[in-house]
C-alpha positions as CSV (number, residue, x, y, z in Angstrom):
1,X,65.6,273.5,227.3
2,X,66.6,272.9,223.7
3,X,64.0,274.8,222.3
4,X,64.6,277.8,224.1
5,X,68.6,277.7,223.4
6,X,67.1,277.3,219.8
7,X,64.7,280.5,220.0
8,X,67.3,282.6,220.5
9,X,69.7,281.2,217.9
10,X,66.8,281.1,214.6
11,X,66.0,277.6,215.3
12,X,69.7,276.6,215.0
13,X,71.3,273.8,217.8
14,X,74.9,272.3,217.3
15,X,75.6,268.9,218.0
16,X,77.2,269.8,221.0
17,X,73.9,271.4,222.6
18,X,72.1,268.4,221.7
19,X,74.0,266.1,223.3
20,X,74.3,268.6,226.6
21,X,70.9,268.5,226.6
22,X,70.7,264.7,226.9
23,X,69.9,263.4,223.8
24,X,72.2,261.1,222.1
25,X,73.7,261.1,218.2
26,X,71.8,258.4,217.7
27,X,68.2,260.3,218.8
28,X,69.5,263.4,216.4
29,X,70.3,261.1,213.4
30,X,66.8,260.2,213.7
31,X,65.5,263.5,214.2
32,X,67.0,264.4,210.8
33,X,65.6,261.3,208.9
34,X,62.1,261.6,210.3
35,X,62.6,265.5,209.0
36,X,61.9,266.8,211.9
37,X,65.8,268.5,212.3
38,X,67.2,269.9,209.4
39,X,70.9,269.4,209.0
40,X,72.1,272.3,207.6
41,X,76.3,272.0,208.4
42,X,78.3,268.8,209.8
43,X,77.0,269.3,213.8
44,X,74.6,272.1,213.1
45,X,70.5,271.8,213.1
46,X,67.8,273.7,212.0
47,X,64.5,272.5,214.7
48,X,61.8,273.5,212.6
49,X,62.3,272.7,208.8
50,X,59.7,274.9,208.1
51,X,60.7,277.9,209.9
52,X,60.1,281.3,208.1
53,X,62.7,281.6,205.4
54,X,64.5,284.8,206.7
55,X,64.8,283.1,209.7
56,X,65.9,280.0,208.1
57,X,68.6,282.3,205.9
58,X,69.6,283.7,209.0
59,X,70.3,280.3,211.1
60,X,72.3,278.9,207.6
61,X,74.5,282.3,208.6
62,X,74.8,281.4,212.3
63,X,75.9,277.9,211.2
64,X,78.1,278.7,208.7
65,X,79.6,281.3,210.7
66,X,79.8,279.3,214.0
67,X,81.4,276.2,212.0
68,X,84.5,277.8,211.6
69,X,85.6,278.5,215.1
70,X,86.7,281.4,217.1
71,X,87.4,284.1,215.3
72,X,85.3,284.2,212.2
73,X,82.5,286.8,210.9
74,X,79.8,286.9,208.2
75,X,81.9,289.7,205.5
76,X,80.5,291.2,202.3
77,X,77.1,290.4,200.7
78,X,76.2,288.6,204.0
79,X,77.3,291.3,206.4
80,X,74.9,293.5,204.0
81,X,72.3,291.2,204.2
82,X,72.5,290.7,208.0
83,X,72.5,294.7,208.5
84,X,69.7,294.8,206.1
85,X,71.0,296.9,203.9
86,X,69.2,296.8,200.4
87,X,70.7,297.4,196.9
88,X,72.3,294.3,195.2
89,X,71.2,291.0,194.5
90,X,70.4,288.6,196.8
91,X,72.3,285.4,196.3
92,X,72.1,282.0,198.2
93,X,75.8,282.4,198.8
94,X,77.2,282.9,202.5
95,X,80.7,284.9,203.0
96,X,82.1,284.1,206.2
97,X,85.8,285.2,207.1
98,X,88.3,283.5,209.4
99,X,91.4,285.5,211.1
100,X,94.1,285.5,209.3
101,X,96.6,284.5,211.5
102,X,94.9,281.1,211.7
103,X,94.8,278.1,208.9
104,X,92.2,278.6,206.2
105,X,90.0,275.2,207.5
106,X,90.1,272.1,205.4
107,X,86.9,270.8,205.0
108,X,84.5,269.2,202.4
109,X,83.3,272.2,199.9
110,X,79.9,273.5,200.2
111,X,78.7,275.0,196.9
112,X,77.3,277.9,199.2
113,X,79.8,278.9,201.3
114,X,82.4,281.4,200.8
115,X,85.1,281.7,202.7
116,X,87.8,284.3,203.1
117,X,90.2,285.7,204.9
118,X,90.1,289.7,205.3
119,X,91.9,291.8,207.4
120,X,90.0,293.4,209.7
121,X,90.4,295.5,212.9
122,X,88.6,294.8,216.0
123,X,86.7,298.3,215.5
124,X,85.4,296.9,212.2
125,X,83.6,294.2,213.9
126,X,80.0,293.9,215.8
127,X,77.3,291.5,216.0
128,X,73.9,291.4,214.5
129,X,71.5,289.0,216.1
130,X,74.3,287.4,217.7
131,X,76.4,286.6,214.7
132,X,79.5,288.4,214.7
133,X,79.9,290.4,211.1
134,X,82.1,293.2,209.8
135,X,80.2,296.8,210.7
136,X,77.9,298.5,208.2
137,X,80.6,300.7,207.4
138,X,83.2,298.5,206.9
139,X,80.7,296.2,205.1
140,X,79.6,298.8,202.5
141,X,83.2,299.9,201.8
142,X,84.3,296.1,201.1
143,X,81.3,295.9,198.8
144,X,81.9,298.6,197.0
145,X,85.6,297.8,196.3
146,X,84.8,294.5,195.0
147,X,81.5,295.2,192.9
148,X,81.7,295.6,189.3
149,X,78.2,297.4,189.1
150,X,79.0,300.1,191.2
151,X,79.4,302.9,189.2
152,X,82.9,304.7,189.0
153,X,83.1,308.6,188.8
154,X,86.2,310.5,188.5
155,X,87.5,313.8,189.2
156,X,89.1,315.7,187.1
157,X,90.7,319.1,186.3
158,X,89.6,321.4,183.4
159,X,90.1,324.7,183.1
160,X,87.0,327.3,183.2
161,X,86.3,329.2,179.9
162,X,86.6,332.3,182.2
163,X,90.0,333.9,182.8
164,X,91.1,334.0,186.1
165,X,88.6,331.4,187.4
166,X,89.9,328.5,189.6
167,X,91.1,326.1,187.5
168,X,89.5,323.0,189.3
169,X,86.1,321.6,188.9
170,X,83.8,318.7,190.1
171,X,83.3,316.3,186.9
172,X,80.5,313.6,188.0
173,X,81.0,311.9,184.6
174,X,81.6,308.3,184.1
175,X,85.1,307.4,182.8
């Protein structure tokens, strides 16, 4: 029974399906010495430690996301990611937000988790996989606001050499 809830989570089981499932804390502490677990959050597991690493990467996401209740949503570089759209750099961080009408969470820092607190609509929302995240569209907008490689253009008005021309034209230089 657990292995099947984990097949269709990337190998990932919380604490709380573990023990519904009839094993005890004790039996998953010594499922995670022995290596056979992998704890990968405070009350989430990873079954197979060696699990293909996108599907490793994506039960980190499904941890980190689920491990901060109700509410939150891979954002960013991990909603990218998730959608599988290509174009920046992959980095072991995860961005996860949490509504913003609830209490940031206090917890322990993990060097690899990000988390925020965006705004967001529920029309800007939809799951991927099973992990709620921000929609490609709102995803690639958020990137490219905060990205410092993206490159800038401007528009601006100059005047045609020609008289009488309209005195507007596209300039797709950078700044």
């Amino acid at each position: 029974m657990l292995r099947e809830v984990a097949a269709e989570q990337d190998g990932l089981v919380s604490l709380g399906q573990a023990l519904r499932a009839g094993l005890s804390r004790d039996q998953v502490r010594q499922l995670c010495r022995s290596g056979r677990w992998v704890r990968l959050l405070r009350g989430y597991f990873l079954l197979d430690g060696e699990s293909h690493p996108r599907a490793r990467r994506r039960a980190l996401i499904r941890a980190a996301v689920a491990s901060l209740g109700p509410g939150a949503f891979a954002v960013l570089d991990t909603a990218l990611e998730l959608h599988g759209v290509a174009g920046l750099r992959r980095t072991s961080e995860v961005h996860v937000s949490v509504p913003v009408d609830q209490p940031r969470p206090q917890r322990a820092p993990v060097p690899w988790l990000v988390v925020h607190q965006l705004t967001v609509g529920p029309r800007d929302l939809s799951t991927v996989a099973g992990i709620p995240v921000t929609t490609a569209m709102r995803t690639v907008s958020d990137v490219i606001l905060r990205t410092d490689a993206t490159p800038r253009y401007r528009f601006s008005t100059r005047r045609s050499t020609r008289a009488g021309s309209p005195p507007s034209v596209w300039d797709w230089s950078r700044p």
